[in-house]
C-alpha positions as a printed Julia matrix, in Angstrom:
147×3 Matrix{Float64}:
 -19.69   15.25   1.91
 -16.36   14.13   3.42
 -13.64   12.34   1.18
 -12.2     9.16   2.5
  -9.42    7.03   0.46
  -9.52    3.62   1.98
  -5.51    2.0    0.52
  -4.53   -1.21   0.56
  -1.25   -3.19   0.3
   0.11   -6.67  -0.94
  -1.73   -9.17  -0.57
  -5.05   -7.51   0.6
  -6.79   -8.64  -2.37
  -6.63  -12.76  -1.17
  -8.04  -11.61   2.04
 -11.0   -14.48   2.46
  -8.9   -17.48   1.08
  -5.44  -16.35   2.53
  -4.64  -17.34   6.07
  -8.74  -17.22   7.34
  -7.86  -17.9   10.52
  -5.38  -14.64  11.19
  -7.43  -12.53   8.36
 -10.85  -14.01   8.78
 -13.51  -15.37   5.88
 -14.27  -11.91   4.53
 -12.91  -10.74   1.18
 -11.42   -7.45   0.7
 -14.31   -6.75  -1.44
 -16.99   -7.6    1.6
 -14.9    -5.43   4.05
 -15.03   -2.17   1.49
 -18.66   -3.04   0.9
 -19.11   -2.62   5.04
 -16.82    0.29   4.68
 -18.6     2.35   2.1
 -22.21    1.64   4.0
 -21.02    2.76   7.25
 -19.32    6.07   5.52
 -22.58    6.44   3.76
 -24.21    6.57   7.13
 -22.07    8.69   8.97
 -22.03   11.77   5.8
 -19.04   10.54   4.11
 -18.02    8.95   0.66
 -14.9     6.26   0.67
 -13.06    5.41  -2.64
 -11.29    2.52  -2.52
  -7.3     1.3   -3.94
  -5.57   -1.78  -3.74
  -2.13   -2.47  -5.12
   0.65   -4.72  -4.49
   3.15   -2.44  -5.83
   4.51    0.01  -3.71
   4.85    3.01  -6.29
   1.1     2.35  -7.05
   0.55    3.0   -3.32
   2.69    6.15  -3.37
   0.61    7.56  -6.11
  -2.97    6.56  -4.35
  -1.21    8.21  -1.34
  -0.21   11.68  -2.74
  -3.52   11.22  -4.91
  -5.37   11.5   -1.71
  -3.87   14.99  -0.77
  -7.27   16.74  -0.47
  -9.01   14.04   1.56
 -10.53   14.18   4.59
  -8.53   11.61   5.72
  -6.72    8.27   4.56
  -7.47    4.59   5.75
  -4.32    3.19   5.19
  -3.28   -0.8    5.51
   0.29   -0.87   3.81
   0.87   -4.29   4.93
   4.25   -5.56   4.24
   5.26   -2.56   3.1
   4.56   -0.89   6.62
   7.89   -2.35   7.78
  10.23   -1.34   5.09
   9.42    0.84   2.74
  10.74    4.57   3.22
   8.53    5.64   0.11
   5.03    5.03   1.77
   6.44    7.01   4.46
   7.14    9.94   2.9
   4.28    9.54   1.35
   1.84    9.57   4.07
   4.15   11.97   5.63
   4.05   14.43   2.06
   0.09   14.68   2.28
  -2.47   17.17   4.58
  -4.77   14.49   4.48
  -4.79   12.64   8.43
  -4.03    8.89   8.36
  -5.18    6.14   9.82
  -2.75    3.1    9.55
  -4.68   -0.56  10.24
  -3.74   -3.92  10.46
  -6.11   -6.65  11.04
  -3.58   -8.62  12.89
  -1.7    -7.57  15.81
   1.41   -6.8   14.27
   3.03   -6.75  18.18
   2.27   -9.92  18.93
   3.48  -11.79  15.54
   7.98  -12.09  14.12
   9.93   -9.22  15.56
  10.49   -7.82  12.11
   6.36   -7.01  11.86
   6.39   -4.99  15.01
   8.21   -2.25  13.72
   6.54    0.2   11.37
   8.24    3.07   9.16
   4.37    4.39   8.75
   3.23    5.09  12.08
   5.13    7.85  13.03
   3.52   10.31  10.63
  -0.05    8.81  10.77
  -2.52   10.36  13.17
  -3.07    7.34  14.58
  -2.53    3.11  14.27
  -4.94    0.07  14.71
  -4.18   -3.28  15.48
  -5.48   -7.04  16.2
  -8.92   -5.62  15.03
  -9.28   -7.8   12.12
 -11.95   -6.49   9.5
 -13.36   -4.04  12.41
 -10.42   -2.2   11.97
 -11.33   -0.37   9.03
 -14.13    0.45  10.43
 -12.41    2.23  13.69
 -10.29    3.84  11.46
 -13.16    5.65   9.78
 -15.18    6.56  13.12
 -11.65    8.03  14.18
 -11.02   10.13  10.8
 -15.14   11.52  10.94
 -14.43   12.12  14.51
 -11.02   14.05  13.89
 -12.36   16.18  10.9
 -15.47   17.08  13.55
 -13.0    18.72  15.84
 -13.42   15.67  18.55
  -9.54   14.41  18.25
  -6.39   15.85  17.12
């Protein structure tokens, strides 16, 4: 069965109550719920992480070494922080990084992202359906259908 770490950032864990109408009503717990169902589906298992600590995210990141691939939503931390970079860029596991808003349409600072260079791929402006791209496009990878 194929491995997928689903990590998320700051704030991630008010999603439902914090800003609904950029993040939507659903809680962070209702999107990994949708997650885990559709991975079920498709063959795969997810495990789930949320920190708002960034050296807690480093560790779920180089803990995730041997997945089949990473689901990764740093949030803030996508714009600054160096460590979550090398992370992501320390692993063999592919990764995915999401936002649910689109980060190039909000404050200049948001648009740029120290992540997405070494991820196999970003998504943005998806809101919860995001995750859920991001896991089609990780099965799809490890079948040989994408880079």
């Amino acid at each position: 069965m194929k491995k997928i770490a689903v990590i998320n950032g700051p704030n991630m864990n008010l999603l439902g109550r914090r800003e609904p109408d950029r993040y939507g009503s659903l809680t962070l717990e209702a999107i990994n719920a949708r997650i885990e169902a559709e991975a079920a589906a498709l063959g795969a298992e997810c495990e789930f992480f949320q920190s708002n600590l960034e050296g807690e995210i480093v560790t779920a990141i180089q803990g995730a070494w041997d997945a089949d691939g990473v689901i990764l939503n740093a949030a803030a931390y996508t714009h600054y922080s160096v460590a979550i970079r090398d992370a992501v860029a320390a692993i063999a596991a592919p990764v995915v990084e999401v936002h649910m808003s689109n980060v190039h349409a909000r404050e200049g600072f948001r648009r740029r992202s120290l992540i997405a260079p070494v991820c196999a791929g970003s998504i943005s402006g998806f809101g919860a359906a995001g995750y859920s791209l991001a896991l089609l496009a990780l099965l799809k990878c490890h079948a040989g259908e994408g880079p």
